[in-house]
C-alpha positions, -999 to 999 in steps of 0.1 A, spaced: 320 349 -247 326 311 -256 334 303 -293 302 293 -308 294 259 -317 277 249 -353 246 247 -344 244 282 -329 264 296 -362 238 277 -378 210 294 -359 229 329 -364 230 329 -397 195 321 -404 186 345 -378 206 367 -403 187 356 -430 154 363 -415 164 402 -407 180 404 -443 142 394 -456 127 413 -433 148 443 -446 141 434 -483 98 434 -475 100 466 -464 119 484 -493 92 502 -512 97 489 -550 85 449 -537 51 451 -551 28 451 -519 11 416 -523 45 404 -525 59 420 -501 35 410 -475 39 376 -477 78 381 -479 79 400 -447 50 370 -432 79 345 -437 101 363 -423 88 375 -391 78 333 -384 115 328 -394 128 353 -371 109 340 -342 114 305 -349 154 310 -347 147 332 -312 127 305 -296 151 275 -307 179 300 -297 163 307 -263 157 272 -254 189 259 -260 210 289 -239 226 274 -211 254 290 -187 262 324 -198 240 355 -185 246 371 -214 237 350 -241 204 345 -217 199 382 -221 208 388 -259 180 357 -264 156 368 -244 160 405 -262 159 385 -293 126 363 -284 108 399 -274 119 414 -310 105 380 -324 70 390 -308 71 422 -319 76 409 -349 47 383 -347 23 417 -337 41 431 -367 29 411 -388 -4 408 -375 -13 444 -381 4 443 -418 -22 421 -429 -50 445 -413 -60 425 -380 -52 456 -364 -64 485 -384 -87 497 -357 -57 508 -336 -40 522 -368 -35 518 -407 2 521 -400 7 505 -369 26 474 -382 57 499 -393 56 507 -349 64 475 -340 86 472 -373 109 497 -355 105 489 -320 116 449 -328 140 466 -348 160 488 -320 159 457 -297 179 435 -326 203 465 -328 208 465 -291 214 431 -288 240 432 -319 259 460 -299 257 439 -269 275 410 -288 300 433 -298 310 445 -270 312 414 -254 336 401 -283 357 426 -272 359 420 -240 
């Protein structure tokens, strides 16, 4: 892989920021109100970084994949957060903690896949 320039450290870091809160929302002593607007901003803040991320990839097929991965654990995350506020309680009470995971093992796949491409 190419070294990165600022603006995608930039845009990795606050994509690091957005999975840190994300993390934090989650943890079971935030009060709930709390943590429900918590995890709101970070699942906008997530996808925000994906889609600036996936429209300035240019080039390389594998940062085209690791941002598309990315952009698809964004909307899961969107759905996410959808259901935590209720929108989808007919499908589920817990359905949000679903797609919690789901976007979850995509963001660890693509982290493994930058990994292994650093070492290559």
């Amino acid at each position: 892989m190419a070294k990165l320039d600022k603006e995608e450290k930039v845009l990795n870091y606050l994509q690091m920021y957005a999975t840190i809160t994300l993390i934090v929302a989650v943890l079971p002593f935030i009060p709930e109100n709390y943590a429900m607007y918590i995890y709101m901003q970070a699942g906008f803040f997530y996808a925000f970084t994906s889609l600036i991320q996936r429209l300035k990839v240019k080039g390389d097929l594998i940062k085209q994949r690791i941002s598309r991965m990315n952009l698809f654990a964004s909307a899961l995350l969107i759905i996410s957060v959808v259901a935590r506020f209720g929108l989808l309680e007919n499908y589920g009470r817990n359905l949000w903690i679903f797609f919690f995971l789901l976007s979850g093992v995509f963001i660890i796949y693509a982290n493994i896949i930058i990994l292994r491409a650093k070492d290559e």
